[in-house]
LOTI-910036 format. One record per residue (C-alpha): residue number from 0; chain; x, z, y. Coordinates in steps of 0.5 Angstrom, whole numbers, plus 500, padded with zeros to 3 digits. Layout:
# residues N
[NUM 'A' [X Z Y]]
...
//
This chain:
# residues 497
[0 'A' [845 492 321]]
[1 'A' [845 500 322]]
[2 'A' [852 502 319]]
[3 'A' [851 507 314]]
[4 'A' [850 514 317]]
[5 'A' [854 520 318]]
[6 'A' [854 527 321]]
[7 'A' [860 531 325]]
[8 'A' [856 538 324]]
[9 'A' [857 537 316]]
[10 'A' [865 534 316]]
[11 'A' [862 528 313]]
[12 'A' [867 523 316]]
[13 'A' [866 517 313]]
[14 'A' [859 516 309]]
[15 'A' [863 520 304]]
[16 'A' [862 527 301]]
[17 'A' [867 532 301]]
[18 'A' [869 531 295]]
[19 'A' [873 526 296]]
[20 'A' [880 526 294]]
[21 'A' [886 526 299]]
[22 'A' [890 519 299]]
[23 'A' [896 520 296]]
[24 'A' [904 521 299]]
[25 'A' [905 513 301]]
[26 'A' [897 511 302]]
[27 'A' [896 507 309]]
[28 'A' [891 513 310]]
[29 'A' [897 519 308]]
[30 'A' [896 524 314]]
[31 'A' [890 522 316]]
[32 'A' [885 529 316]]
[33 'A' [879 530 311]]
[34 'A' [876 525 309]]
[35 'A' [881 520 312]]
[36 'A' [879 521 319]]
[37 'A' [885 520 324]]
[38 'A' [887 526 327]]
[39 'A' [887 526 335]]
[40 'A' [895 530 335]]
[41 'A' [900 531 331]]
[42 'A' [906 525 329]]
[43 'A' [900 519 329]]
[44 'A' [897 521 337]]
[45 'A' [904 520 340]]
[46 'A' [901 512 342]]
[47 'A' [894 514 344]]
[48 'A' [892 507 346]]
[49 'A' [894 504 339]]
[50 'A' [891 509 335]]
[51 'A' [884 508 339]]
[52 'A' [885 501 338]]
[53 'A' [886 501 330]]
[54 'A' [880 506 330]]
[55 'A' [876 501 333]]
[56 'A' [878 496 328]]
[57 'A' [876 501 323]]
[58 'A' [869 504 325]]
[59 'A' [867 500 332]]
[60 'A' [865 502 338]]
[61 'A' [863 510 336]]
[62 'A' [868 513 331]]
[63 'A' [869 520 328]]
[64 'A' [876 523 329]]
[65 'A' [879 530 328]]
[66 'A' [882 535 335]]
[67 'A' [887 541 334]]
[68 'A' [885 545 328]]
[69 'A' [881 539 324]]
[70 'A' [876 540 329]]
[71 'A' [870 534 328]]
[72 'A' [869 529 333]]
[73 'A' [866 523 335]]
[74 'A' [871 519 340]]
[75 'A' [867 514 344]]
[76 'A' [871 507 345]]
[77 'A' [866 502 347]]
[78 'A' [865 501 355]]
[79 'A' [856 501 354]]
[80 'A' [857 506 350]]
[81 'A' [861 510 355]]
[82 'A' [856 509 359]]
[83 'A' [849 509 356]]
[84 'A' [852 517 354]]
[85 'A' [855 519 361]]
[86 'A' [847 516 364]]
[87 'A' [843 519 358]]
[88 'A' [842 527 361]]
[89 'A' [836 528 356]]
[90 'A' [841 526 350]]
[91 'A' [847 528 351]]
[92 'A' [850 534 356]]
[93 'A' [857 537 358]]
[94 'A' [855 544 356]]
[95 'A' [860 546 350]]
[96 'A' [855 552 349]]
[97 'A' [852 547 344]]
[98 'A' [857 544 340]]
[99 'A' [856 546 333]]
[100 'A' [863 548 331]]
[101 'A' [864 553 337]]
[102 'A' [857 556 335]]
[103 'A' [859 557 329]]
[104 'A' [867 560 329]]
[105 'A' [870 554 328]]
[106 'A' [873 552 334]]
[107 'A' [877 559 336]]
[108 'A' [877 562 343]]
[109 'A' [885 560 343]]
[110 'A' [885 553 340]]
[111 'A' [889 549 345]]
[112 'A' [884 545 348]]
[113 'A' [880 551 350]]
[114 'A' [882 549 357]]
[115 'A' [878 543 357]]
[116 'A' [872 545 354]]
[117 'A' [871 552 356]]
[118 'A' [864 553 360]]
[119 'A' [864 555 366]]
[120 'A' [859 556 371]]
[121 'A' [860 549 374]]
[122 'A' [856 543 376]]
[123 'A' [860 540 370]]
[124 'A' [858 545 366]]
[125 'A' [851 546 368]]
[126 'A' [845 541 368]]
[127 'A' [838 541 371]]
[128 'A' [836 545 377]]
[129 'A' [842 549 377]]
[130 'A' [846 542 377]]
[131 'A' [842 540 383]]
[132 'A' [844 546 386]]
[133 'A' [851 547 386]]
[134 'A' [853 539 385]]
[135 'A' [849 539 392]]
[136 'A' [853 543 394]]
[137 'A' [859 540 394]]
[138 'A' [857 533 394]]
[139 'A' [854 536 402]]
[140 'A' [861 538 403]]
[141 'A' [864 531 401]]
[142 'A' [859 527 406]]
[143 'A' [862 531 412]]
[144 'A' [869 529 411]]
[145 'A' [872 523 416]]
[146 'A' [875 519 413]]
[147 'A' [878 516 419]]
[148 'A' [881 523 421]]
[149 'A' [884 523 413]]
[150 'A' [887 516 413]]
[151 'A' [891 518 419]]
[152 'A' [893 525 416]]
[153 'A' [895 522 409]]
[154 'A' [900 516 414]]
[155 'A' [903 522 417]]
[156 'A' [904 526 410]]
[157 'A' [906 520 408]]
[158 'A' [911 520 414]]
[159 'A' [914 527 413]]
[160 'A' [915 525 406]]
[161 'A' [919 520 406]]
[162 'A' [923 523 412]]
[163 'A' [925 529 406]]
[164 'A' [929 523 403]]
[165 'A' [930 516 407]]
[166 'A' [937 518 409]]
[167 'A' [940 518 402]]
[168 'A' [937 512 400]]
[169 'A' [935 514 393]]
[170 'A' [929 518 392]]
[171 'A' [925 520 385]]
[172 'A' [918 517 388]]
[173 'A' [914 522 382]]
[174 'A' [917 529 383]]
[175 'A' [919 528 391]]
[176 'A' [912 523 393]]
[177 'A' [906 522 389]]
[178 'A' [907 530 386]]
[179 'A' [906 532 394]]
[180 'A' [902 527 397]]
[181 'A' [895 529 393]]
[182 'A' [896 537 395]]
[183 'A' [899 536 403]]
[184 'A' [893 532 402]]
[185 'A' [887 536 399]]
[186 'A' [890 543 402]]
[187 'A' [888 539 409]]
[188 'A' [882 537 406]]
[189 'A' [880 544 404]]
[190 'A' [882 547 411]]
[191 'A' [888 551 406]]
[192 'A' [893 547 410]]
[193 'A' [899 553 411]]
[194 'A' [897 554 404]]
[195 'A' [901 546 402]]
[196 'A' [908 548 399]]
[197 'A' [913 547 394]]
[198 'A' [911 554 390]]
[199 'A' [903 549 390]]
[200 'A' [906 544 388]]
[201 'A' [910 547 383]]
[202 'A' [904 551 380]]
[203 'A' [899 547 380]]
[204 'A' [904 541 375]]
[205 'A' [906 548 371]]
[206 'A' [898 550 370]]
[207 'A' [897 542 368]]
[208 'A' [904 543 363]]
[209 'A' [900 549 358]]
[210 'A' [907 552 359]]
[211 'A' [909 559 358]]
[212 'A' [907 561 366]]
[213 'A' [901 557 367]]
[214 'A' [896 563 367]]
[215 'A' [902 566 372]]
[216 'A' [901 559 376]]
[217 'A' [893 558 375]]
[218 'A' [893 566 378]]
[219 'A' [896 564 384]]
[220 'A' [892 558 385]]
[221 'A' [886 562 385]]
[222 'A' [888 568 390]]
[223 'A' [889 563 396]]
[224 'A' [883 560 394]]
[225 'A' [880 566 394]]
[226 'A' [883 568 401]]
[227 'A' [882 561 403]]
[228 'A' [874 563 402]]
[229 'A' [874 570 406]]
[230 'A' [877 567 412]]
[231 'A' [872 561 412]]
[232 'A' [866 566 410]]
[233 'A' [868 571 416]]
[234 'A' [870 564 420]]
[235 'A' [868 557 419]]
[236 'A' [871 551 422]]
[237 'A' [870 544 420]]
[238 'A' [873 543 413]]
[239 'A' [871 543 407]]
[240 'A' [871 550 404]]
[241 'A' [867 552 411]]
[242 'A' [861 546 409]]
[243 'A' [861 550 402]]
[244 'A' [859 557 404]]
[245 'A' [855 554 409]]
[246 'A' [851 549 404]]
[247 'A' [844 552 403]]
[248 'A' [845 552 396]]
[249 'A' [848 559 398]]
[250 'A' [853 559 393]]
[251 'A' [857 566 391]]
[252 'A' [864 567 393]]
[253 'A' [865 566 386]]
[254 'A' [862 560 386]]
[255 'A' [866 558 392]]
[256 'A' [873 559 389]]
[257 'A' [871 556 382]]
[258 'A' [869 549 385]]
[259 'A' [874 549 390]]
[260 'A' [879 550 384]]
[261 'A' [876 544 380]]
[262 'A' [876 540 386]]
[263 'A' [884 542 387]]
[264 'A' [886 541 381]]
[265 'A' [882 534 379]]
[266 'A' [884 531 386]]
[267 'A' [891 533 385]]
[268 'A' [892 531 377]]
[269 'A' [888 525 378]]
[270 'A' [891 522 385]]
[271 'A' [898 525 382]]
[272 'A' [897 519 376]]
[273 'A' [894 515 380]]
[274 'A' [900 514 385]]
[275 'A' [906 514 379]]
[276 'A' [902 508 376]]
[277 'A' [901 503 381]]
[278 'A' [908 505 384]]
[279 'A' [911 504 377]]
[280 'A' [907 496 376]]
[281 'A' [910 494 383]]
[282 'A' [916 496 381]]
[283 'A' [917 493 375]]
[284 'A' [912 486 375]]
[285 'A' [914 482 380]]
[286 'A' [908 477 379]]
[287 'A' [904 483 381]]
[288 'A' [910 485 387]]
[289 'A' [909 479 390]]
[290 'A' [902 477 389]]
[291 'A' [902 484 393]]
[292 'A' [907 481 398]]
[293 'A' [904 475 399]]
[294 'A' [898 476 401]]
[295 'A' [894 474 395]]
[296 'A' [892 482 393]]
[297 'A' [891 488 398]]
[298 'A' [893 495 397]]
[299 'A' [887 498 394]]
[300 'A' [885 491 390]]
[301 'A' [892 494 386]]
[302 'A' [889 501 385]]
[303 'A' [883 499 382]]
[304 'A' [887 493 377]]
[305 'A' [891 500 375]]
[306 'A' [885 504 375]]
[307 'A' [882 499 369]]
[308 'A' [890 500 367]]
[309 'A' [891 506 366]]
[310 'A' [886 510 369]]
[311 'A' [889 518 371]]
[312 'A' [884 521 366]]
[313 'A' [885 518 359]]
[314 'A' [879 521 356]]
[315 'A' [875 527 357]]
[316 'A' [873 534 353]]
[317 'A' [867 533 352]]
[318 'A' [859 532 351]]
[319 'A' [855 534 347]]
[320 'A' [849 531 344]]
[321 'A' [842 536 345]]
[322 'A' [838 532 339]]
[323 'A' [839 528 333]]
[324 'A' [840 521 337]]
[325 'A' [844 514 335]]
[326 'A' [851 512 339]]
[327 'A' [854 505 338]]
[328 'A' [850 504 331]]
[329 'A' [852 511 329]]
[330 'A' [848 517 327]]
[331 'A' [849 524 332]]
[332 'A' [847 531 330]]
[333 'A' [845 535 335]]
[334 'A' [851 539 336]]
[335 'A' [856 534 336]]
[336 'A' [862 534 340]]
[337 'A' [864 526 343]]
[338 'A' [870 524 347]]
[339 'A' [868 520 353]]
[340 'A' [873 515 351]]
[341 'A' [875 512 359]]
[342 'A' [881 508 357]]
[343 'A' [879 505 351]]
[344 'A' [873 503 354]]
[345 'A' [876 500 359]]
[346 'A' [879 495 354]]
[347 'A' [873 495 350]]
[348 'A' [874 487 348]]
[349 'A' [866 486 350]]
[350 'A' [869 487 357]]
[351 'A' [875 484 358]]
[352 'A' [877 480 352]]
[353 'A' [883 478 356]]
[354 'A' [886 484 359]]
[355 'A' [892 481 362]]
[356 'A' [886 478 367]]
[357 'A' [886 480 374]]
[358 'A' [880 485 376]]
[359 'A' [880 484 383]]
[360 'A' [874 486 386]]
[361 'A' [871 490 379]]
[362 'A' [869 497 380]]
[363 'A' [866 497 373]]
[364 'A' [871 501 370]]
[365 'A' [870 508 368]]
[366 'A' [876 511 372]]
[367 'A' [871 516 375]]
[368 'A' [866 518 370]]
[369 'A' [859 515 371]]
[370 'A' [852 519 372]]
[371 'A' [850 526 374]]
[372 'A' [858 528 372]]
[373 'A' [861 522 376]]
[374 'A' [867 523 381]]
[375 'A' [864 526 387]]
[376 'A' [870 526 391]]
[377 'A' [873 518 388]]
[378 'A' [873 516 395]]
[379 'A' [878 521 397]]
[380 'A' [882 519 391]]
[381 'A' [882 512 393]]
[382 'A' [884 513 400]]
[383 'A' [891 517 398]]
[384 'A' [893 512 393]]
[385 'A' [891 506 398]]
[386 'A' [894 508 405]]
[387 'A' [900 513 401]]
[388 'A' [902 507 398]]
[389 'A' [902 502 404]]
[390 'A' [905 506 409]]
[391 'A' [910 508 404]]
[392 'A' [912 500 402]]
[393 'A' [912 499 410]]
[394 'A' [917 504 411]]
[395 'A' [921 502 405]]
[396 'A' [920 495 404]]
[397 'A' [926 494 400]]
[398 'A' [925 500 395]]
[399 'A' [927 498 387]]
[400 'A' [927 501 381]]
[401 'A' [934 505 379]]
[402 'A' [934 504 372]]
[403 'A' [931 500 366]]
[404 'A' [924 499 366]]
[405 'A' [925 503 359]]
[406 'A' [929 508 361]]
[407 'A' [922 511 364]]
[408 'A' [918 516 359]]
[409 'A' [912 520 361]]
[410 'A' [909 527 358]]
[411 'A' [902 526 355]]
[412 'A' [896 529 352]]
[413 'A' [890 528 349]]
[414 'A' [887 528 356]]
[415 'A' [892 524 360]]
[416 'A' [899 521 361]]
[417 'A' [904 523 367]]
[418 'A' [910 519 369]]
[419 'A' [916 524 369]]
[420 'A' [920 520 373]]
[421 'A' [921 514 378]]
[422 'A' [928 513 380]]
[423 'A' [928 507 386]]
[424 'A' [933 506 391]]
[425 'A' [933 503 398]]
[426 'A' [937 501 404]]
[427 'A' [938 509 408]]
[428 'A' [933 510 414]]
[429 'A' [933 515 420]]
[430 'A' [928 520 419]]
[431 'A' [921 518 424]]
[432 'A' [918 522 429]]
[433 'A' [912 525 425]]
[434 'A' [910 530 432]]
[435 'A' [907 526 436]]
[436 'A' [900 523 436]]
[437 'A' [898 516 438]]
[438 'A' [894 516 444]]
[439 'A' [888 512 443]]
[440 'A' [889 508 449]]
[441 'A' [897 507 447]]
[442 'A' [898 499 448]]
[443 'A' [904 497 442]]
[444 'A' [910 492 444]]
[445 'A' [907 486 443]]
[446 'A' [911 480 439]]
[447 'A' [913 473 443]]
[448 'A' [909 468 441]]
[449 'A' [902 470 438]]
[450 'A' [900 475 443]]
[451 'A' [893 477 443]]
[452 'A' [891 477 450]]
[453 'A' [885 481 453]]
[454 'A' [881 480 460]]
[455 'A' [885 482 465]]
[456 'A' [892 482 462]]
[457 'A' [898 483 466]]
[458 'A' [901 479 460]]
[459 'A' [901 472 458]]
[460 'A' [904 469 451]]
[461 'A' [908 464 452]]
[462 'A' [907 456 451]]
[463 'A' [911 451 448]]
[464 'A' [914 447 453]]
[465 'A' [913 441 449]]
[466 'A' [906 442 447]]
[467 'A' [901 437 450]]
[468 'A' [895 439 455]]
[469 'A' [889 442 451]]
[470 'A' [881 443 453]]
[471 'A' [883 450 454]]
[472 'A' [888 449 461]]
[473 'A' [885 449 468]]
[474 'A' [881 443 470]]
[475 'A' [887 440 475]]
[476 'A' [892 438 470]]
[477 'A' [899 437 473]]
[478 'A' [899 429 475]]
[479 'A' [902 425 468]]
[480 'A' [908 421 468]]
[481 'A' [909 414 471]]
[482 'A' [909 411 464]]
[483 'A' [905 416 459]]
[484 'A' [906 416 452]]
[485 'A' [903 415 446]]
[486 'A' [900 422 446]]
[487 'A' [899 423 453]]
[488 'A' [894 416 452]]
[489 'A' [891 419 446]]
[490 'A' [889 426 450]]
[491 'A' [887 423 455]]
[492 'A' [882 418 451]]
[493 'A' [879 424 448]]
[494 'A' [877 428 455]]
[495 'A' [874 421 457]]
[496 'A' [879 420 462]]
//
């Protein structure tokens, strides 16, 4: 049966009309907002994750929440849900020029979430030819890059990373590891190498904070990617930003720089998050630690667990239906707004009805969107978490949490969560050699006993001297014993001798 239907665009939040009256001081519902809708900021938005829960107890899978300023929203909790809004570009698109309460004045050019859902002329922003123009684009330059070339380069920053703080044998893994590894990374990545520093680093997490220099810190962002754009229109290498300019999509150098921008920045904050979370579960479960120890998980079979667990981006602001429609039993106006609900959906029970259950080789989650918005770059995303972490337990393989598990705190919004720190301790190390590169035709010291040897190989492994003849040794055995063994007689019965 189709729930009783209701509409955003009229405020009518719970099939009730406006008239009814606030829940008293003391009822369960005090402090939710009109029409007893709960509200996505304030005291009751400090644990999101409860808060969606308790919302899809009350309405399912598609339920009516209010933003900042008591702006309506759908917030959509059920994983197809996600997915049929996310892959239906005819019912719902990510233009918030259509959302009904931007329209109309309510949402005000300085509500907080502006940065969020305030238009740009992006491939997220856009759809039809548009979308196909410059979405081509960038997906274009994303085919070019190598990716053998980029796990290499990721080890060798991993190196210098932990170069910074082997020798003292305690490191903060957030603010002096997975804050630097994305942006060493993606500066590489989009030919702004000499562009990778702290100053970056430091902006870019102070632009993602909302804090008093963000504008100041978006600014300088945006000038070295505008001077990242002149250099590469004047001369091209084999980058990123050079596949850009020279797309025949022809994008403009305003074009550039935008996308460039939210290619940085989505990468950094996402694989910043992505890192922390997995660093922070083996650290702190065992179990997981030493499934990962033995062999019983790989590296990238943990990114994907933490990507059903805590994907980086918790929720995304937002689509907006284009027409009157019908989601998860729920009545759409054209013009509402709806939260792509990544986390909730992620544990939506009809998915996963045991969410302590192992994921292991299940890339169904919606960590990177899904239809024409989906994550063109999460390939490069899970290629720092999966070679950065590797490289970081083979260098530190003794490292350990140097605190209480509940001593860790996180700063969040309502689009995602960020560890502040992750203190661990480790055994000091000297620094390692990040200057000279490998020769493709380096042979490494082999260890006795399980070499493996090639044609023509100088270098045999060694054989146990008790170990009996086998079929592999030459055909004139040494002469046996005068009076063989019981093992010697059943070899020789097994060759027919």
């Amino acid at each position: 049966m189709t729930p009783e239907p209701h509409s955003l665009t009229g405020r009518d939040l719970t099939g009730t009309d406006d008239s009814t009256p606030t829940p008293p001081p003391g009822c369960p519902a005090h402090g939710r907002g009109p029409g007893g809708a709960h509200r996505l900021y304030g005291p009751e938005s400090e644990d999101l994750g409860a808060l969606y829960e308790k919302m899809r107890a009350e309405h399912g899978a598609v339920a009516p929440a209010l933003l900042h300023d008591d702006v309506p929203i759908w917030v959509v909790l059920g994983h197809s849900e996600n997915l049929h809004m996310v892959r239906s570009p005819a019912q719902f698109t990510r233009d918030s020029r259509v959302w009904a309460p931007l329209r109309s004045g309510e949402v005000k050019p300085d509500h907080p979430l502006s940065p969020h859902f305030a238009w740009q002329p992006i491939c997220s922003h856009v759809e039809g030819e548009e979308h196909l123009r410059l979405r081509g684009a960038v997906t274009g330059a994303v085919s070019t890059i190598d990716h053998r070339g980029l796990r290499r380069y990721i080890n060798r920053a991993t190196q210098m990373l932990v170069n910074r703080f082997c020798e003292t044998g305690r490191a903060d893994l957030v603010g002096q590891f997975a804050d630097h590894l994305p942006m060493a990374v993606m500066c590489e990545v989009l030919g702004m190498a000499d562009e990778y520093n702290d100053r970056i680093v430091h902006a870019a997490r102070d632009m993602l904070k909302g804090t008093e220099t963000a504008i100041a810190s978006n600014q300088y962002i945006v000038d070295a990617l505008t001077r990242l754009t002149a250099r590469r229109r004047a001369r091209p290498e084999d980058d990123f930003t050079s596949h850009l300019v020279n797309h025949p999509a022809a994008l403009t150098d305003g074009e550039i720089r935008e996308h460039l921008r939210v290619v940085l920045i989505a990468a950094y904050e996402a694989t910043a998050n992505l890192l922390a979370n997995v660093l922070r579960v083996i650290l702190t479960d065992p179990r997981f630690r030493a499934q990962l120890n033995g062999g019983q998980m790989t590296v990238p079979e943990a990114v994907e667990q933490s990507l059903w667990d805590e994907p980086p981006f918790s929720s995304i602001l937002g689509y907006y239906a284009k027409q009157d429609t019908e989601l998860g039993g729920r009545r759409i106006r054209k013009g509402d707004g709806l939260l792509l609900g990544i986390a909730p959906g992620n544990v939506d029970p009809r998915v996963r009805p045991d969410v302590s259950a192992n994921m292991q080789g299940n890339r169904s989650h919606l960590a990177f969107g899904g239809g024409p918005h989906e994550c063109p770059g999460q390939d490069v995303g899970r290629a720092i978490a999966d070679t950065g972490i590797d490289a970081l337990l083979m260098r530190l393989p003794d490292i350990r949490l140097d605190c209480g598990e509940d001593a860790l705190q996180w700063t969040g919004s309502i689009a995602s969560r960020h560890l502040v720190e992750l203190p661990v301790r480790f055994e000091p190390r000297p620094p390692q050699d990040t200057t000279q590169r490998p020769s493709p035709h380096a042979m490494p010291h082999q260890r006795p006993g399980w070499l493996v040897t090639t044609p023509g190989s100088a270098v045999t492994a060694p054989v146990p001297e008790a170990a009996p003849p086998v079929p592999s040794v030459p055909s004139a055995p040494p002469a046996p014993p005068e009076r063989p063994g019981v093992w010697q007689r059943l070899v020789r019965w097994w060759r027919g001798e």
